[in-house]
N, C-alpha and C positions, 0 to 999 in steps of 0.2 A: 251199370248205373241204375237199372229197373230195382235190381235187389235191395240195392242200398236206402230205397226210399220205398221200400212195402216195411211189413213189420217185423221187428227181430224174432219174434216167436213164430219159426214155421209151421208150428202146430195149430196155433188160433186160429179161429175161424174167423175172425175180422183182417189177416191178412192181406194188403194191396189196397184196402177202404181208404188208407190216408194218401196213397199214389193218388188213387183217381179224383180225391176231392181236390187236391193242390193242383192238380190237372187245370179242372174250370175255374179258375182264379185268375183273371191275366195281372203283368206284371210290367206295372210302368213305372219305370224310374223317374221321369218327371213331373209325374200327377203322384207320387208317392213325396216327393219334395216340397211339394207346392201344399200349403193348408186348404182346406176346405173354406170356398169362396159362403159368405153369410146371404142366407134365404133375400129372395129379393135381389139381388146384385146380377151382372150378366159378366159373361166373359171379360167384355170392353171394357165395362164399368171397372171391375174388377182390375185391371191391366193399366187405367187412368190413374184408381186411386192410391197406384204402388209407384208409378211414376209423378203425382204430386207429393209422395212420402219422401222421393230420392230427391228431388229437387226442392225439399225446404232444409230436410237434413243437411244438402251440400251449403244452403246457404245460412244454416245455423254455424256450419264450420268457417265459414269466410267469417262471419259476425264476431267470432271465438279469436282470429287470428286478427281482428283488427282493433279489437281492444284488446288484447293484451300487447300492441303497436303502439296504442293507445295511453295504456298505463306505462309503457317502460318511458313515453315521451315529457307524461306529465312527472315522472319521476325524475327525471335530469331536469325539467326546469325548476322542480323541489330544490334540488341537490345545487341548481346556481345559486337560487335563491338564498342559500343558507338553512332550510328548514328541515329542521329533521322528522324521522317518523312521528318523535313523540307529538311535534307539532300538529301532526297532522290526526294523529287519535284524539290531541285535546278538542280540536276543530269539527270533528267527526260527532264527538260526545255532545259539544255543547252545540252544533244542529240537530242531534237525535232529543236531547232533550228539550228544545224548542220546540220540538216536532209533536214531543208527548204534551206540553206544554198547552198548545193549541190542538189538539184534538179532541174532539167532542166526550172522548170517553173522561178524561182529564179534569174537563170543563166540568162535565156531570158529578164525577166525584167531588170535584171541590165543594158544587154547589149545596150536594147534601151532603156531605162531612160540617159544612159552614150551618145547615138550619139544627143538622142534630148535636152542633155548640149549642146553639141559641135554644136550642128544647133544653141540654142539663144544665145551663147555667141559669135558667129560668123555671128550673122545677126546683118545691119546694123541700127536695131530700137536699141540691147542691147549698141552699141557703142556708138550710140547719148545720151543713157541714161545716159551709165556712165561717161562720158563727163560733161552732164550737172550738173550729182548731184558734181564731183569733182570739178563744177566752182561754186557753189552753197558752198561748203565745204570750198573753197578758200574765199569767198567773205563774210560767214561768223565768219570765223578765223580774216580778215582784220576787220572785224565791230567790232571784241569783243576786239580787240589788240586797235583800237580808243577808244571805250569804257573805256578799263583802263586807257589810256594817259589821256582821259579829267578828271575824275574823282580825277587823280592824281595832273592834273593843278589845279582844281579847291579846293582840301585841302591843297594845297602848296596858294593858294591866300589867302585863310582861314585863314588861321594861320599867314600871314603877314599881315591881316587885324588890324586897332585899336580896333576893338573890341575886336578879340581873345587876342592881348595882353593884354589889359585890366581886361580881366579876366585872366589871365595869373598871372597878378599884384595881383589882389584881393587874389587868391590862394595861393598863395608865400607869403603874409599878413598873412593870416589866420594860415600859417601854422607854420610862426618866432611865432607869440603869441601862439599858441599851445606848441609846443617847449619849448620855453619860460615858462612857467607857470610851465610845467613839473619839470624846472630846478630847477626853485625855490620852488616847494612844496618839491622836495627831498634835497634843502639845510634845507628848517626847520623842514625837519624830521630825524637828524642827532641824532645818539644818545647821552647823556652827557657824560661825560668824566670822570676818575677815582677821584681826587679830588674834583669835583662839589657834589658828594654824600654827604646828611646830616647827621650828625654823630647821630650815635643808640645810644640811651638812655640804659644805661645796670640798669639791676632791681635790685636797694637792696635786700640781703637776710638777 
């Protein structure tokens, strides 16, 4: 067992240096476990603050197993109630956002979103703006109000022109012989009359 822990080269002259220094080394499996207690601290102390660690941990798990006792109970009385998850997200959102709502940070934003309104609607770049798009607005209401007047003169000349009436003429043609035709295929399609009937031959018997 000596050999196996001096050094593989039997030649070296530092052979057995590492046997003997592993030698004064002792070896304690339970202070090898245990981490290095922090400057300051004593045994006791130390052994306190690992059994107040066991004893919150055990009762963060009690805490862990009685609300989720907790939630399965208010979930069956959801599920008598009639209400479903979604219900319960809507209810969930519109308290979080009451929540944002009244919170100071909220409150402060609105307040200066609300003065830096009241800075550009009251500097005199927003006034020139809106100035100009309302002459802009005006000028083009006046162009499209032209627009319809000409549009309007110019099918009013259309229509007094000789060409329109001319087709005018044509269509009012076409339409007396249409007419026409009608009138007279339903006169020769009139039924005969009760004497017009050719008299039936009766069968000898």
């Amino acid at each position: 067992m000596e050999s196996a822990s001096q050094d593989i080269n039997l030649n070296s002259p530092n052979k057995g240096l590492l046997a003997d220094a592993m030698t004064d080394v002792p070896v304690d499996s339970a202070a090898a476990a245990r981490t290095a207690a922090p400057e300051g601290l004593s045994a006791a102390e130390e052994e306190e603050l690992r059994a107040e660690i066991a004893k919150v941990e055990e009762e963060i798990g009690t805490l862990r197993q009685v609300l989720a006792a907790k939630e399965r109970h208010c979930g069956e009385l959801k599920r008598k109630l009639g209400l479903t998850p979604l219900d319960g997200l809507k209810q969930n959102l519109s308290k979080s956002w009451h929540d944002v709502q009244v919170s100071n940070a909220y409150v402060r934003t609105s307040e200066k979103l609300g003065e830096w309104n009241d800075k550009v609607t009251q500097s005199d770049f927003y006034k020139k703006t809106q100035e100009t798009l309302s002459q802009a607005g005006q000028k083009t209401s006046a162009a499209l109000s032209n627009v319809g007047s000409v549009i309007s003169r110019k099918l009013g000349d259309m229509r007094n022109s000789a060409t329109f009436k001319s087709f005018e003429d044509r269509v009012g043609t076409i339409k007396s012989r249409v007419v026409g035709s009608r009138e007279n295929s339903t006169d020769g399609l009139q039924s005969p009359s009760a004497g017009d009937k050719p008299p039936q031959d009766s069968a000898p018997f």
